[in-house]
N, C-alpha and C positions, 0 to 999 in steps of 0.2 A: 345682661347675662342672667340674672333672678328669674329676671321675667319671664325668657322663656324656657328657662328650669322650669318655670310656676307652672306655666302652658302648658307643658310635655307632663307635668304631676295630672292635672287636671285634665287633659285626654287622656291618658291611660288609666284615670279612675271613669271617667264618663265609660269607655270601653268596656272595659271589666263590668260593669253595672247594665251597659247594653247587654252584653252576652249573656249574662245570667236572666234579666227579664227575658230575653228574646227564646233562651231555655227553659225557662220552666211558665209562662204562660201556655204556649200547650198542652206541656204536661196536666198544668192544673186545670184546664177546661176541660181535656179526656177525663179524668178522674172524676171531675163533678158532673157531666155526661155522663158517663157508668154509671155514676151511684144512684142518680136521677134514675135513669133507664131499669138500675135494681130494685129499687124501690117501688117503682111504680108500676111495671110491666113483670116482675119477676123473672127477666134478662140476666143472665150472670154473663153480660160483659165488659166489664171493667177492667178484666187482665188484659182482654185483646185494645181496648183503648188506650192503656196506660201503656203497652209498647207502641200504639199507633202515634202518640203524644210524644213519647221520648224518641220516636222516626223523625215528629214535624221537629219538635227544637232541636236537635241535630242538624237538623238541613239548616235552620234558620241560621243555628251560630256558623257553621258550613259558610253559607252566605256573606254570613256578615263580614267574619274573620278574613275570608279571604277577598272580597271590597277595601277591605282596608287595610291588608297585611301586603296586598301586591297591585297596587295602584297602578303602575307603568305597563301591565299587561296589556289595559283598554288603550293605554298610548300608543305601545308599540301595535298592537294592530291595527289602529287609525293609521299610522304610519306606513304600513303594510299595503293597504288597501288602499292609499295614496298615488305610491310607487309604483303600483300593476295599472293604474289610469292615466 
């Protein structure tokens, strides 16, 4: 019974720590792109990157959250797709 208390502490902290790297590495590569790209070329776009950034990690947590928030979807349409053959 501890144990897999312990288990369930420990995936939903791995989780939580996926979601956030998974959100903010793109943010922080758009940003560091812009500021490169300001710096260097005299581009001021970092505003359009930095919501391009916060599009991809959204999608990503998007992803991820629901891979593993509703697991039985992929089953039940295996099972779907079973039954029509």
């Amino acid at each position: 019974m501890v144990i897999k208390k312990r288990n369930d502490i420990m995936r939903s902290l791995s989780m939580v720590t996926q979601l956030g790297i998974s959100m903010l590495a793109p943010l922080i590569l758009c940003v560091c792109v812009g500021l490169w790209l300001d710096d260097t070329f005299g581009w001021s776009s970092t505003a359009v990157l930095v919501v391009l950034g916060i599009m991809a990690g959204a999608r990503n947590t998007w992803l991820l959250a629901s891979e593993v928030g509703m697991p039985h979807r992929k089953n039940r349409r295996h099972k779907n797709e079973d039954k029509d053959q």
